[in-house]
C-alpha positions as CSV (number, residue, x, y, z in Angstrom):
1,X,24.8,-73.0,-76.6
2,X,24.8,-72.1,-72.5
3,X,28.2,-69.8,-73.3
4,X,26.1,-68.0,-76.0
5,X,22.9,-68.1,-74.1
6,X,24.5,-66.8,-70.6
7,X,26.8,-63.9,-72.6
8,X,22.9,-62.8,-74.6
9,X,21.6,-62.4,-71.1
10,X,24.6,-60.8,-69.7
11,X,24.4,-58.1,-72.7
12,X,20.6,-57.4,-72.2
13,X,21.4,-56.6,-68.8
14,X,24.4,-54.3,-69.3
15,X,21.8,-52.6,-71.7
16,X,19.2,-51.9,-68.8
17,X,21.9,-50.3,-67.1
18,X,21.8,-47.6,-68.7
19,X,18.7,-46.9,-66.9
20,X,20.1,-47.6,-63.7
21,X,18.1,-47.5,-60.4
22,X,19.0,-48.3,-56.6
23,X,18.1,-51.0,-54.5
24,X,15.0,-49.6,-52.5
25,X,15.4,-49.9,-48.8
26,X,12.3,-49.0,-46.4
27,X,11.1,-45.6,-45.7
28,X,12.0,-44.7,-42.1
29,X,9.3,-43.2,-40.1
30,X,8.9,-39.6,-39.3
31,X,7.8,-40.2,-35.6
32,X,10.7,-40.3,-33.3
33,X,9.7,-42.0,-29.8
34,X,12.1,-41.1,-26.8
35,X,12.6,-44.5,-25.7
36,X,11.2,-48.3,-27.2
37,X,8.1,-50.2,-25.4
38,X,7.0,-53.5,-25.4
39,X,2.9,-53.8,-25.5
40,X,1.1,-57.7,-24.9
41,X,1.5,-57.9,-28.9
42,X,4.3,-55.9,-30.0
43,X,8.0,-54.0,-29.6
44,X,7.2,-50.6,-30.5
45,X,11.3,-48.9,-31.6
46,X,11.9,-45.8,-30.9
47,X,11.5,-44.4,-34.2
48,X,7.7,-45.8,-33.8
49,X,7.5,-49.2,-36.1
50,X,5.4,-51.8,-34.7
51,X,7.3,-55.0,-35.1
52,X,4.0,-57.6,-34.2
53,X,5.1,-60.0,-32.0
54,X,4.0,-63.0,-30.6
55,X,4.7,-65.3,-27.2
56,X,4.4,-68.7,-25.6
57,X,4.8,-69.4,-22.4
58,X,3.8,-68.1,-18.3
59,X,6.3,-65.2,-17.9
60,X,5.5,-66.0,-13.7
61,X,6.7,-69.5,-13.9
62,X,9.8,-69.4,-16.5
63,X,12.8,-70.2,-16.5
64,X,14.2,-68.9,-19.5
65,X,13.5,-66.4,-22.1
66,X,14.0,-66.8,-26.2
67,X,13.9,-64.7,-28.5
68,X,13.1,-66.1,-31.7
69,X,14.1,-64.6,-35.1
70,X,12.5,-65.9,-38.1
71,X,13.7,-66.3,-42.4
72,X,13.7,-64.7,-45.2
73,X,9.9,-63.7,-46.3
74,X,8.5,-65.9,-43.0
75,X,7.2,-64.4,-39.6
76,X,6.8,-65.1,-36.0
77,X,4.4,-68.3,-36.6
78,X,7.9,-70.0,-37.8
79,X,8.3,-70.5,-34.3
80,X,4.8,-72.3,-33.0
81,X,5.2,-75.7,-32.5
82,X,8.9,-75.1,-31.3
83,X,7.6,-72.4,-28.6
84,X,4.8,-74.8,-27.5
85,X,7.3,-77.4,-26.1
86,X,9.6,-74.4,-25.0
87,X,6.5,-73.6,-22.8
88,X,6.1,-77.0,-21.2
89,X,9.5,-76.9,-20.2
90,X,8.9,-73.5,-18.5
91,X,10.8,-71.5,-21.4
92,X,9.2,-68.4,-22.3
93,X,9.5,-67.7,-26.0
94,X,8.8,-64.1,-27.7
95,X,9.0,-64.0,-31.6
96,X,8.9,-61.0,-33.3
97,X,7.8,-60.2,-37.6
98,X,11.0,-58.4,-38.9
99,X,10.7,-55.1,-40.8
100,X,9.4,-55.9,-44.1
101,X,7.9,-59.0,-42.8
102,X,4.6,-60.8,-41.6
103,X,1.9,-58.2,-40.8
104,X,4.5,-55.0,-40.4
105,X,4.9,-52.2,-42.7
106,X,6.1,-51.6,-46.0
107,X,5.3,-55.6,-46.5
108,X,7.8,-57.7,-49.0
109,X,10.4,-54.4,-48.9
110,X,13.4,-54.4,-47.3
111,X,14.3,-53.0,-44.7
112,X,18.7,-52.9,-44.3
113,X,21.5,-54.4,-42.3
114,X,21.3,-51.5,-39.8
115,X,17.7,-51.0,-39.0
116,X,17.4,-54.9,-38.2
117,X,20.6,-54.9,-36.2
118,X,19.1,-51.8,-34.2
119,X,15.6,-53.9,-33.9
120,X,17.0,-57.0,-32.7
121,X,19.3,-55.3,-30.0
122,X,16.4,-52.9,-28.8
123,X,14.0,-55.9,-28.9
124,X,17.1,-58.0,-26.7
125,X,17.0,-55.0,-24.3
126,X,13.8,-54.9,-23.5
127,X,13.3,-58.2,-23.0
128,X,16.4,-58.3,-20.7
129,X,14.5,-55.5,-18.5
130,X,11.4,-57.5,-18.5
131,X,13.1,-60.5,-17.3
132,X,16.3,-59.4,-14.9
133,X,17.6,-62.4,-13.4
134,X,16.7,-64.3,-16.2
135,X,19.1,-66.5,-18.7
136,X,17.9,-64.9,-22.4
137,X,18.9,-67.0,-25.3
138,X,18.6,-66.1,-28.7
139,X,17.2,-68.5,-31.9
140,X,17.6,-67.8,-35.4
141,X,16.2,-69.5,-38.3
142,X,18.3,-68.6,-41.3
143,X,17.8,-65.5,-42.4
144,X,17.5,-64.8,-38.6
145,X,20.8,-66.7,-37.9
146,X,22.1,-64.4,-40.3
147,X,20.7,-60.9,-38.3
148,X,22.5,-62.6,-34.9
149,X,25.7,-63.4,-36.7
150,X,26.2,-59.9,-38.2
151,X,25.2,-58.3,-34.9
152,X,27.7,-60.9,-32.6
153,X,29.3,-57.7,-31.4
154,X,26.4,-55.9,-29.8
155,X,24.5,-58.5,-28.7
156,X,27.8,-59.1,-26.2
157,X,26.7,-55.7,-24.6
158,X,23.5,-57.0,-23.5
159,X,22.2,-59.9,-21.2
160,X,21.8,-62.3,-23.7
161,X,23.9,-65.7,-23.0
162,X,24.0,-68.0,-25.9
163,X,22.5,-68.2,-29.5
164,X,21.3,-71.2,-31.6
165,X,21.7,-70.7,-35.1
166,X,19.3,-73.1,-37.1
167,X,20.5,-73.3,-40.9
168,X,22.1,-69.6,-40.6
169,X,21.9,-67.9,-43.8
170,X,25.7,-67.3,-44.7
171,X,25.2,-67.7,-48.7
172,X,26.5,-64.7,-49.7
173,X,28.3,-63.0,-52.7
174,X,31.6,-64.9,-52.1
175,X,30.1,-68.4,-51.8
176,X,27.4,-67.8,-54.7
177,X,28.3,-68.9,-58.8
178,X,29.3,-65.7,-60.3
179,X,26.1,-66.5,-63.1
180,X,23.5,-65.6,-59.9
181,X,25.7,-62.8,-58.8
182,X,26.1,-61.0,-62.0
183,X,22.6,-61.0,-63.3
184,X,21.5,-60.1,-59.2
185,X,23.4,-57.2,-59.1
186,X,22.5,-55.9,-62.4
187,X,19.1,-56.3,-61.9
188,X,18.7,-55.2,-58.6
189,X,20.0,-51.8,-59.8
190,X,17.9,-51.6,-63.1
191,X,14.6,-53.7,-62.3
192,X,14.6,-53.4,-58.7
193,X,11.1,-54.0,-58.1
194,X,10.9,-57.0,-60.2
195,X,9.5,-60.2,-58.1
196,X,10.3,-63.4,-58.1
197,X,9.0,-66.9,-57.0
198,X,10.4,-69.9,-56.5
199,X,8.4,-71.9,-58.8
200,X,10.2,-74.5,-61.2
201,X,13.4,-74.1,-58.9
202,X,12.6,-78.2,-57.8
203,X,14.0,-77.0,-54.5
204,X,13.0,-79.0,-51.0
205,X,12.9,-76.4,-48.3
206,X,11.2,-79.5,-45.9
207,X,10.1,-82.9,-45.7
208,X,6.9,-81.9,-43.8
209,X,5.0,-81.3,-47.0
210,X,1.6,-80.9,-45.0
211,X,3.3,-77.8,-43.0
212,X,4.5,-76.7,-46.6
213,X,1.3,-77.0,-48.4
214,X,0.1,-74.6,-44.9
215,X,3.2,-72.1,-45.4
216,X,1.7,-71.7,-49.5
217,X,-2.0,-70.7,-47.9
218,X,-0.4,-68.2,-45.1
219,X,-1.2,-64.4,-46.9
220,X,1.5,-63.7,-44.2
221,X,3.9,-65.9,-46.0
222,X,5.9,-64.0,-49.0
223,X,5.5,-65.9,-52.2
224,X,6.7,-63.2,-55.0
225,X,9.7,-61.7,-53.8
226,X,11.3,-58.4,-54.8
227,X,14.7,-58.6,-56.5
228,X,16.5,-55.7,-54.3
229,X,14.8,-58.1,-51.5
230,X,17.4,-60.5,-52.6
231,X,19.9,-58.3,-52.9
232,X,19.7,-57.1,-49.4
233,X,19.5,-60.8,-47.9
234,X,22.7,-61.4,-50.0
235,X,24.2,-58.3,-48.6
236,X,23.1,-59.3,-45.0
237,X,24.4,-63.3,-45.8
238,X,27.9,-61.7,-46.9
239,X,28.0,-59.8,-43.4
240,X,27.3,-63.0,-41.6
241,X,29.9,-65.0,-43.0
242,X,32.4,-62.5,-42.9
243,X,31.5,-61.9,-39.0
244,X,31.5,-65.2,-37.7
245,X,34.7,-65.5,-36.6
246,X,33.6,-62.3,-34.2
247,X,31.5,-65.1,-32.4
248,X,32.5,-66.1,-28.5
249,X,29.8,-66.5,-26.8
250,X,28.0,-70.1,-26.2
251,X,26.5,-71.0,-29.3
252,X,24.2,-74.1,-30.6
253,X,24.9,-74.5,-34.7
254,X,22.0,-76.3,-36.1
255,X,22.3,-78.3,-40.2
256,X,20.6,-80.5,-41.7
257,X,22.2,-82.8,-44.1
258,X,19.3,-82.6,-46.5
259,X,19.7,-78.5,-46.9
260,X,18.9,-77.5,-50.2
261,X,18.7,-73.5,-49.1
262,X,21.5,-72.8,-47.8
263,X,24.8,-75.1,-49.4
264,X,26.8,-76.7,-47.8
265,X,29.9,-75.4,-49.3
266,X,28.8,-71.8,-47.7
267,X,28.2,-73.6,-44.8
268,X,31.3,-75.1,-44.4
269,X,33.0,-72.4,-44.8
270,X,31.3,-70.6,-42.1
271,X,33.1,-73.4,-40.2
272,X,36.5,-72.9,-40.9
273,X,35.8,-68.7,-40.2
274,X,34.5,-69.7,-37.0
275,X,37.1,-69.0,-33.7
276,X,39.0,-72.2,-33.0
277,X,36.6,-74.2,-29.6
278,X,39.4,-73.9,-27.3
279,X,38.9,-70.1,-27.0
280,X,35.1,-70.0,-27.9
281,X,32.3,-72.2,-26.8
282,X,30.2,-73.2,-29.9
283,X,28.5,-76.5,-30.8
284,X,27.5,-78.3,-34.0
285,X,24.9,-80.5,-34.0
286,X,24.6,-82.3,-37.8
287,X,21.2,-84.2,-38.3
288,X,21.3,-87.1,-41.1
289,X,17.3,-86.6,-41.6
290,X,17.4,-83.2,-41.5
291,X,16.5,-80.4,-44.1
292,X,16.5,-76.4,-43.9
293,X,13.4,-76.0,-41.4
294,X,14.5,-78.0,-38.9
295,X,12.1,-77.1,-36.1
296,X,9.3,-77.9,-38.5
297,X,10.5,-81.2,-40.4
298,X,9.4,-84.5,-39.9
299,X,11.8,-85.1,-36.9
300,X,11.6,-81.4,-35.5
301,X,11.1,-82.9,-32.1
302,X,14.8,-84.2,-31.9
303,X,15.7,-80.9,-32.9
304,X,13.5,-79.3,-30.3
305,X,14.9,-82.2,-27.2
306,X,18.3,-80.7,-28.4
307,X,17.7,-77.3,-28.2
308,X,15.7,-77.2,-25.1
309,X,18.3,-79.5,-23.7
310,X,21.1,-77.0,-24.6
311,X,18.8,-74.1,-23.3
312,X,18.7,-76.1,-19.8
313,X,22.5,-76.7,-19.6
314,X,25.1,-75.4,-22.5
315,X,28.1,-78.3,-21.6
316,X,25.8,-81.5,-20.9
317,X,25.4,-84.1,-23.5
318,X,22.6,-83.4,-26.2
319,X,19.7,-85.9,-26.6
320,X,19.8,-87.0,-30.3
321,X,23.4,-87.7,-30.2
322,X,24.1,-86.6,-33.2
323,X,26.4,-83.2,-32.4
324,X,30.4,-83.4,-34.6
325,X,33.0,-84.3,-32.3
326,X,36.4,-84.4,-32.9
327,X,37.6,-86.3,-35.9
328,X,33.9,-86.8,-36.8
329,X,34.1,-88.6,-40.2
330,X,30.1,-87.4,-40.9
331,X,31.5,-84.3,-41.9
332,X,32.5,-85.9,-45.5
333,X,28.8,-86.0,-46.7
334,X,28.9,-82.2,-46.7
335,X,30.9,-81.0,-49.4
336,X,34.0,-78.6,-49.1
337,X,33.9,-80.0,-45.1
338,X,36.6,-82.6,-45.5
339,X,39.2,-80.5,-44.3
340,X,37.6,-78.5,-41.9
341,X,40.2,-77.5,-39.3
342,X,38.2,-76.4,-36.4
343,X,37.1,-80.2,-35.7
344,X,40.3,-82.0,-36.5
């Protein structure tokens, strides 16, 4: 009965295709602006789109500088309660709403591997001109991990000196069952505008289920998501994974045991594409309680100690003791990690 039911489905869609369509990616602005600003509530790019953006923190008294980069159909208010303790340790955060994000433009559509790459660098470069002197970190909450990871390249052009990648988004078209693939691809290219929720998917983004209940009230939040919305992330997931063995500079990997977003397969294999630690400088920091949004769980302030700790010195010992040393037998509760390489 699934055989038969998958291959009706499968036809239906071949059908559509017939009336084929394209993946709609934002609109770019007439407007050109000579050169990108930063105003007291936004970064303005040069082609003129506002990305709103918010901060924490006494830019006279810091330290250091973060740039936070939120997921997929979140915003800058990811970042809150993480950015508040940033602040009393004297580390300035800025977090910006993506394209297609939060309160920007075009709202829920995407916006393409290119434009966000071009945001996130012109965002990192005015921020490094604000701050000269200043160590600038970047943090990226899955679909955010996922922008860094792609863009590893370019962001070694600029002044920024290490990345944390919380949950990075690297479930892309490789690592996912060829029964989502299919159906994604022909849809996105037939109903592209279709929206989804994730209602009846019984999946467990958090533990913190007071925060969640908050997320579902948040008009910011995205709750009906476009298919060629997907599409794009899986594109921009794909990129990630494929370009993370391009990443040398000092970098925090964040996972929670608990993830039901991103797999742990996909994980893993991130992993084993990763440059080998005697020529690159990454760490992974595995928490048993952990789920996909870590800085907002039940025990986000480990995950915070960790990070700040990190932030403060990239080579000293991590407070929650719970980073994946060498031989690390924890690695066996994630599947497809048992014979990771890099660790072994």
């Amino acid at each position: 009965m699934p055989t038969l039911y998958f291959r009706t489905v499968l036809l239906l869609l071949l059908l559509l295709s017939s009336a084929c369509s394209n993946p709609k990616i934002q609109t770019q602005a007439d407007t050109a602006l000579l050169h990108a600003r930063l105003t007291s509530a936004a970064a303005v790019m040069s082609d003129g789109y506002v990305l709103p953006m918010k901060t924490w923190g006494s830019s006279d008294e810091t330290t250091a500088v973060v740039l936070a980069m939120h997921g997929f159909n979140d915003y800058s208010n990811a970042f809150d309660a993480a950015a508040h303790s940033f602040a009393n340790d004297l580390i300035t955060t800025y977090a910006i709403d993506q394209r297609g994000f939060g309160a920007t433009q075009q709202h829920g559509v995407w916006a393409g591997q290119a434009v966000m790459h071009s945001d996130l660098i012109a965002t990192v470069d005015l921020l490094c001109e604000k701050h000269p002197g200043l160590p600038v970190f970047l943090l990226g909450e899955s679909m955010g991990g996922a922008v860094i990871l792609s863009a590893v390249q370019q962001l070694e052009a600029t002044c920024v000196q290490g990345v944390i990648l919380m949950a990075p988004a690297v479930w892309g078209w490789q690592a996912m069952p060829w029964w989502q693939t299919v159906p994604l691809r022909l849809l996105a290219h037939t109903l592209p505008e279709l929206t989804l929720t994730g209602d009846g998917l019984d999946i467990r983004a958090s533990d913190n289920d007071e925060m969640l209940r908050a997320l579902g009230r948040d008009p910011l939040v995205i709750k009906e998501t476009r298919i060629d919305s997907i599409y794009g992330l899986t594109d921009l997931m794909e990129a990630a994974m494929e370009n993370s063995g391009a990443l040398k500079m000092p970098a925090l990997i964040l996972y929670g045991e608990n993830d039901e977003i991103i797999p742990s397969g996909a994980f893993c294999r991130m992993l084993d594409i990763l440059p080998d630690r005697d020529t690159s400088h990454w760490r992974l920091i595995l928490y048993p309680d952990g789920y996909h949004m870590l800085t907002r769980d039940l025990q986000a302030e480990v995950v915070i100690q960790d990070i700040k700790t990190w932030i403060r010195d990239q080579k000293t010992l991590l407070p929650s003791g719970q980073e994946v040393v060498e031989g690390d037998l924890r690695l066996s509760v994630l599947n497809e990690c048992d014979g990771l390489q890099q660790l072994n």
